[in-house]
C-alpha positions as CSV (number, residue, x, y, z in Angstrom):
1,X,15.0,-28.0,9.3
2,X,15.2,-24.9,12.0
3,X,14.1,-24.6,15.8
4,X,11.3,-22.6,16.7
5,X,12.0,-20.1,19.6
6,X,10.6,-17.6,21.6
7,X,12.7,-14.9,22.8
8,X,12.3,-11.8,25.0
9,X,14.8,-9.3,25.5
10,X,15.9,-5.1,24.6
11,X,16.7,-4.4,20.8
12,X,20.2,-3.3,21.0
13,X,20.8,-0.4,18.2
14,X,18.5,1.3,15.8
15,X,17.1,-0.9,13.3
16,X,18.7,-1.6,9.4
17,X,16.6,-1.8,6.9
18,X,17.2,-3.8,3.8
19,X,15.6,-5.4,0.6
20,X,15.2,-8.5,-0.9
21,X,16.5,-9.1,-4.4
22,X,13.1,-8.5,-5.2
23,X,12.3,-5.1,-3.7
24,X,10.9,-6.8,-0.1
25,X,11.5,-5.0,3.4
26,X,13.5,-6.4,5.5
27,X,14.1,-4.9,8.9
28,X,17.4,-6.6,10.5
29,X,18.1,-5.7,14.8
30,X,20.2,-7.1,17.4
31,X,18.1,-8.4,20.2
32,X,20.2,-8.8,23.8
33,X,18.3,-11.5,26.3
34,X,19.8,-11.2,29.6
35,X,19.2,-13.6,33.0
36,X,18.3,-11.8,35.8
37,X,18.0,-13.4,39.2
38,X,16.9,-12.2,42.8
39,X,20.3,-12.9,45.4
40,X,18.7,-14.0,48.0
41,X,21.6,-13.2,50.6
42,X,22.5,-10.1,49.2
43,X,18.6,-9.0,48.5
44,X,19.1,-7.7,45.4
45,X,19.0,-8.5,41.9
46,X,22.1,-9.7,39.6
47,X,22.7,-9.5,36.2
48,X,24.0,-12.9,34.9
49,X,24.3,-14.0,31.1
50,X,23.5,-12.0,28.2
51,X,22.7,-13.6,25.0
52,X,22.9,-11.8,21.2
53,X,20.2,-12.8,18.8
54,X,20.4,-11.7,15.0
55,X,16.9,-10.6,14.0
56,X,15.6,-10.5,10.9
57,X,12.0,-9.8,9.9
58,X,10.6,-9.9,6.3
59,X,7.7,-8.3,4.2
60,X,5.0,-6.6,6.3
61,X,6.7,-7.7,9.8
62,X,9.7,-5.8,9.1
63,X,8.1,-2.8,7.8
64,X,5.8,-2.7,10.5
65,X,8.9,-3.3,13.1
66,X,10.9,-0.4,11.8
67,X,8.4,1.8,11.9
68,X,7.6,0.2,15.3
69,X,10.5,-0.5,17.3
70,X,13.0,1.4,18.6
71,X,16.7,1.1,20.3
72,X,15.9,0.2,23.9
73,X,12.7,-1.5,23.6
74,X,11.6,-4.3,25.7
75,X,10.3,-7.1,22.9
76,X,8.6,-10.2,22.3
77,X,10.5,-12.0,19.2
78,X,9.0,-15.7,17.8
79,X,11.0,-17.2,15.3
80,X,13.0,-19.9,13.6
81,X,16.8,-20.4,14.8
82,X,19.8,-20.8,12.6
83,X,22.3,-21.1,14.1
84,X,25.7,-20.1,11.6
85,X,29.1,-20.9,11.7
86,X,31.8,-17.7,10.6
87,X,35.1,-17.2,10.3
88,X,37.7,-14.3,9.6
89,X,41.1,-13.7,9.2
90,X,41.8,-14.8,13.3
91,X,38.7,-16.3,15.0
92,X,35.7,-18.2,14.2
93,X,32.6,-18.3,16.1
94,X,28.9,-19.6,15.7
95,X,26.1,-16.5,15.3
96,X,22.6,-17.0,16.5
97,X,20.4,-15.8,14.3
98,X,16.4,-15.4,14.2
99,X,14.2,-15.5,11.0
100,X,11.0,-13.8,13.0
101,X,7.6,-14.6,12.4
102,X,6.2,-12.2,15.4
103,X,7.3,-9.3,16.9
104,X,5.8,-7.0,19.6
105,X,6.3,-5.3,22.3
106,X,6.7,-6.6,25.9
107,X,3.8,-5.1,27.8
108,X,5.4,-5.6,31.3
109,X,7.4,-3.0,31.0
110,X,4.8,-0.6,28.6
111,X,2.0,0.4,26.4
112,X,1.4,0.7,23.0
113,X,-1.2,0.9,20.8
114,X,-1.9,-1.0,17.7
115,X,-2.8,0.3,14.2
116,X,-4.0,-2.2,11.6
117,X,-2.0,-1.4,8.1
118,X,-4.2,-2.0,5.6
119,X,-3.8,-5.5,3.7
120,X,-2.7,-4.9,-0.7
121,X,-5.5,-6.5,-2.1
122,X,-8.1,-5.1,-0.2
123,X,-6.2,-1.6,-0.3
124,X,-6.9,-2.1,-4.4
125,X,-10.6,-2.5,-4.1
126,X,-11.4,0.5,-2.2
127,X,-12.4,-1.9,0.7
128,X,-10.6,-2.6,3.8
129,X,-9.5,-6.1,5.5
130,X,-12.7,-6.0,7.5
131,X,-15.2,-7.0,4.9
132,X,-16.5,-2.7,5.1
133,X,-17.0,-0.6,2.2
134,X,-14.6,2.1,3.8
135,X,-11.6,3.2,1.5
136,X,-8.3,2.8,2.4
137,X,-8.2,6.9,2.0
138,X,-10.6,7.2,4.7
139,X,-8.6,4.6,6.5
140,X,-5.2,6.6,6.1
141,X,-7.2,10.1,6.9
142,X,-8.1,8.3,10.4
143,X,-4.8,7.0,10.7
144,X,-2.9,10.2,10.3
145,X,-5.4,11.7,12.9
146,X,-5.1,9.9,15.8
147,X,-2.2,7.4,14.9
148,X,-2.8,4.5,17.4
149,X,-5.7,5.9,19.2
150,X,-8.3,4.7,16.3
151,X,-10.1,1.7,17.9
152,X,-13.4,0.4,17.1
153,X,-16.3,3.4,18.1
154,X,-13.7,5.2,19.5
155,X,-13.5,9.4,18.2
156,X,-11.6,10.1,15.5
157,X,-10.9,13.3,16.3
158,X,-7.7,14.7,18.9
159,X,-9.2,15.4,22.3
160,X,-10.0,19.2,22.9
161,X,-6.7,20.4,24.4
162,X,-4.1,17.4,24.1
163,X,-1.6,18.3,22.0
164,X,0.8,15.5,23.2
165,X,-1.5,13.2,20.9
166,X,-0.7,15.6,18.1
167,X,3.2,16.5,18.9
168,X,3.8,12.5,19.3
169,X,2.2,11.3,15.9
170,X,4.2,14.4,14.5
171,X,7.4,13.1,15.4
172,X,6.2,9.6,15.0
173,X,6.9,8.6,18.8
174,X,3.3,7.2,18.9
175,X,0.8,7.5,21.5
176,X,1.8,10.0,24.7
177,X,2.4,8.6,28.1
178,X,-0.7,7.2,30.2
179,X,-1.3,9.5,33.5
180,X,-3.4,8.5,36.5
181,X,-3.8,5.7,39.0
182,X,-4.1,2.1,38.2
């Protein structure tokens, strides 16, 4: 039996990855949830517990999370909770850790833009996950144009003059900062 939780919090550290027995990704993090409360008399805001969650996400999650997320990172993290009792040489303690079965970003404090990978046994077929005819090679060519800005009958193509778009899928930091008013 395990608890389901929801968590939201900063991924302390780069991501590990790891492998199954059988060859599987695993992407392992430490995730730090904080409290945060207004002082009312004081009129500011003070920092009160902070909580360490071992995260661990399997098979497509955690490749998608480590090339995802990144030390620093506000995230969204759903899970089940094991909570696991160690001991060493002079203490023992109880770890917290998450098997997760979503991750994603917090968008409070963000964008980001999402890129559908394409699913095995379509990827096979020559098809994609969408029931099209279009070939994963076609998919992969659009992907490794505009990395995160493909969207449904949006250009394929890097707008005349942007090279953020270009020098931020090059180093794989994703889509460039939005400018303008909101």
């Amino acid at each position: 039996m395990s608890d389901h939780i929801s968590l939201v919090g900063n991924v302390v550290g780069e991501l590990e990855r790891r492998t199954t027995r059988d060859g599987g990704p695993v992407a392992s993090f430490r995730l730090a949830v904080g409290e945060r409360r207004l002082d009312r008399e004081r009129n500011e805001w003070v920092d009160g517990h902070t909580s360490f969650y071992a995260i661990s996400a399997f098979g497509e999650l955690g490749a998608n999370a480590l090339l995802s997320l990144r030390k620093g990172e506000r995230v969204v993290v759903t899970g089940r909770l094991r909570l696991r009792e160690w001991e060493n040489e002079t203490t023992r303690g109880v770890s917290a850790d998450v098997v997760a079965d979503s991750v994603g970003h917090d968008l409070r404090w963000g964008t980001t833009r999402f890129v559908r990978t394409p699913r095995p046994d379509t990827a096979d077929k020559g098809g994609s996950d969408d029931g099209s005819a279009r070939g994963t090679e076609q998919m992969d060519t659009e992907r490794a144009v505009v990395d995160g800005w493909a969207v449904p009958g949006a250009e394929t193509e890097t707008p005349a003059g942007d090279d953020r778009v270009r020098d931020a899928v090059a180093v794989g930091g994703g889509a460039p900062p939005v400018e303008g008013p909101f």
